[in-house]
Structures are given as structure tokens and as C-alpha cells.
C-alpha positions in Angstrom: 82.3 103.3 103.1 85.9 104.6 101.6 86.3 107.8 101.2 89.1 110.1 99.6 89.7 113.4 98.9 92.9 115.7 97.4 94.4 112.4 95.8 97.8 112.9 94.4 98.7 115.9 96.9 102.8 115.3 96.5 102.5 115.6 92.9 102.1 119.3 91.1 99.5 118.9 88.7 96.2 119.8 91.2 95.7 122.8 92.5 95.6 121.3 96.1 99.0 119.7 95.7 102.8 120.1 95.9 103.6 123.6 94.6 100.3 125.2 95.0 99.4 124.3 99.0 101.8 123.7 101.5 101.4 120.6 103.1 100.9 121.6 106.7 97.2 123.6 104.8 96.7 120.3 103.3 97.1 117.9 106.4 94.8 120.5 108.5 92.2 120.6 105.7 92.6 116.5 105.6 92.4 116.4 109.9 89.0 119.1 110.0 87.4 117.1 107.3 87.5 113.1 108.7 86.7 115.5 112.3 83.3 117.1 111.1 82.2 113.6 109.9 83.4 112.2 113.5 81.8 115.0 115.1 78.4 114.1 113.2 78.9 110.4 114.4 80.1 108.7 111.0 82.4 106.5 112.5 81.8 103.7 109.3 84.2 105.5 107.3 87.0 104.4 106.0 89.7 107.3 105.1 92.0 106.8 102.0 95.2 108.9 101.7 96.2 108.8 98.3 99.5 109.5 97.0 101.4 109.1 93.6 103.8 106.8 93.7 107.5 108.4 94.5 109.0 109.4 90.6 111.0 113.0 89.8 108.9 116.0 91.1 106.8 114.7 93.5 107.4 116.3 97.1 108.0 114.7 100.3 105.4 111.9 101.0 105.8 112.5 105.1 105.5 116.1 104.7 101.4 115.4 103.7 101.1 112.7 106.6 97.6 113.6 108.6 98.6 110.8 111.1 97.1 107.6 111.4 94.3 108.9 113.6 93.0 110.2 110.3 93.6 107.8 107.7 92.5 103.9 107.5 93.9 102.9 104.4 97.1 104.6 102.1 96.3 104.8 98.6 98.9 105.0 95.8 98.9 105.8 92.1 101.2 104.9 89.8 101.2 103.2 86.3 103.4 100.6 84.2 103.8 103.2 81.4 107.2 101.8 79.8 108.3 98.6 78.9 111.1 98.8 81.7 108.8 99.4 84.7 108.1 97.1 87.7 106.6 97.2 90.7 109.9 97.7 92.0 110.8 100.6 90.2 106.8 102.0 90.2 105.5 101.2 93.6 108.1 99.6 96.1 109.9 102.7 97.0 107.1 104.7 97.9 105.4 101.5 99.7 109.1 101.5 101.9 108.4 105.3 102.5 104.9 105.1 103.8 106.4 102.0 106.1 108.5 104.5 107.8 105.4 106.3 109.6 102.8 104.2 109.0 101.6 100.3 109.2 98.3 101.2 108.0 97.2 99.0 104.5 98.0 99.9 101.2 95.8 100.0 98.2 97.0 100.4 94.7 94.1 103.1 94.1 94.7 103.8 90.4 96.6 101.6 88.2 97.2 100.1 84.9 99.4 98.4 82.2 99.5 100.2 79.0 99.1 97.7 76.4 102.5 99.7 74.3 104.4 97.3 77.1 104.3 93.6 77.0 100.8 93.8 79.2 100.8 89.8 80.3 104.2 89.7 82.1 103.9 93.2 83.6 100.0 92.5 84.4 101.6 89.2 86.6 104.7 91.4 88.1 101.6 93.8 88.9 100.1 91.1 91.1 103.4 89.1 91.9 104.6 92.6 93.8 101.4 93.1 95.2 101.5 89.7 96.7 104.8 90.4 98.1 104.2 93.8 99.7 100.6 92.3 101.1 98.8 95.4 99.3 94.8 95.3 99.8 94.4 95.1 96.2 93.9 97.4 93.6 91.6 99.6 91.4 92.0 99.7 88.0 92.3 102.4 85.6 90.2 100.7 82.8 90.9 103.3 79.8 91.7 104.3 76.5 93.2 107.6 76.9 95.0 107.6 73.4 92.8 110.6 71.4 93.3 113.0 74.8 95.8 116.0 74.3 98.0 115.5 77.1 101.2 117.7 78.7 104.3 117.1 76.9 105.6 114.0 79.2 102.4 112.9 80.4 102.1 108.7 80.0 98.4 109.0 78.4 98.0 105.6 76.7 95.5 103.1 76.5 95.2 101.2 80.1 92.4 98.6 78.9 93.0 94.8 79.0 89.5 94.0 77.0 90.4 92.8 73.5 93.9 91.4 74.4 93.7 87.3 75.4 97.3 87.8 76.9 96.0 90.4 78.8 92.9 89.2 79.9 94.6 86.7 80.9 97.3 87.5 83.1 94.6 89.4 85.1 92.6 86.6 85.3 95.3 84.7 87.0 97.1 87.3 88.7 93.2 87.8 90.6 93.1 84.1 90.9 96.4 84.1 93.0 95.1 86.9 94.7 95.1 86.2 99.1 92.8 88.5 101.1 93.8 90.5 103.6 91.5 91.3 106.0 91.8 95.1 107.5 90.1 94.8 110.9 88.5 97.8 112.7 89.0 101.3 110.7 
């Protein structure tokens, strides 16, 4: 079982995050948490620290580190919102920041290609980076979010790839190129 909670603490727009809670409250709330359910003997769970990916105002990604005693897997947001982003410029920074204290996997744990960008070569960079930073894999963020009222700034677009051959695809193939990783013991 993978479990997550406070996703996105280094960003400022949830009211556990960077602004609102220090990170030294979040990392001991994080650390009591995955210790009750040790304490109660659920040892099959498999923790996953989620972070959005490094862009302006996000906070210090170290400074939310519980240690890798606590964590099994390192989640990380982030989305191809432009027609200029790639996984270098969305996810490889912050993957070389989580490197610098931890080895532990990496999941893309919420992700998408809005279809405003060219979706079938940024859909293949997706997986071509993920190939090359040996990611777990990813979870996509399968959703039109076009008629939501958003903050001024706020990338809301529609993240599906059904209805779009191109699309479909790329993901087909990026999936098909796909190697597993395995994650031994938790």
C-alpha cells in the first residue's frame, strides 16, 4: 500500500505548506504519523513524500526532508503547461535536489501535457526524461480543467489525451518503452 499525505508542502497554496507551517511542524507531523502506523505493526506501507517540482516560490525542498527512515518513495508534481517546457526545465532540477539527500525512487505523482502545447513530442520527452532519470513511473492527471475559475497565473488547462490520435499515441509508445524498475524492500 502507498500512502501520502500534505503533498505539495514547499509550495504556498495549502494550508499545510510553505508560508503557513514551518517545515520543522511539517517534518514532525510527517515522522509521528508513518510512527503510529509502525507502532500499530503496519510495516506494508509504502510512504510517498510529495513535492512540486522546483519553479519561483516554492521553498527549500531539504528544509521538508523527514529522512529516509520515513519515506519509501519521493513523489513530484509538476506539469508541461507551455509549449517551451521539458523535463529538463519541469522536473530535472528538483530530481538533482532530492539526489543530494536521498537515493530513494522517484515517482512523477501528478502530471500531465496540456493539449495548448504540441502534446505528442512533449508526451515522448515526458517518458524519454523519465527513462533517463530511471523514475518509477508516473500518475497522470487525466483532466479537463478548462471551465474552473482559477488564480490569476494558475496553468488550469485541459490535461486529457482521449480524443487526440497524436496524443494517444505518444503515450501509447512512450508506455511501451517504458523499463521497470523494481523498488525492493520499503
Amino acid at each position: 500500500m502507498v500512502i501520502g499525505f500534505g503533498h505539495e508542502m514547499n509550495a504556498d497554496w495549502y494550508s499545510w505548506g510553505e508560508g503557513h507551517v514551518a517545515p520543522s511542524t511539517f517534518v514532525a507531523a510527517w515522522k509521528h504519523i508513518v510512527n503510529l502506523f509502525h507502532a500499530e505493526g503496519a510495516d506494508n506501507v509504502t510512504w510517498l513524500w510529495t513535492i512540486q517540482a522546483d519553479e519561483p516560490g516554492t521553498g527549500q525542498i531539504a528544509s521538508w526532508w523527514p529522512g529516509d527512515k520515513y519515506v519509501g518513495w519521493v513523489g513530484i508534481d509538476g506539469y508541461y503547461s507551455t509549449a517551451s517546457d521539458t523535463f529538463a526545465n519541469v522536473f530535472a532540477k528538483t530530481i538533482d535536489q532530492v539526489r543530494t539527500f536521498t537515493s530513494k525512487p522517484i515517482l512523477l505523482s501528478e502530471t500531465a501535457v496540456g493539449r495548448k502545447d504540441n502534446q505528442f513530442s512533449s508526451i515522448l520527452n515526458l517518458f524519454n526524461g523519465m527513462a533517463q532519470y530511471k523514475t518509477l513511473g508516473l500518475v497522470w492527471f487525466d483532466k479537463d480543467q478548462t471551465d474552473q475559475t482559477t488564480p490569476v497565473g494558475t496553468p488550469h488547462q485541459d490535461w486529457r489525451i482521449e480524443d487526440n490520435v497524436l496524443a494517444e499515441r505518444a503515450f501509447q509508445a512512450g508506455v511501451h518503452g517504458l523499463s521497470l524498475v523494481s523498488t525492493g524492500p520499503h
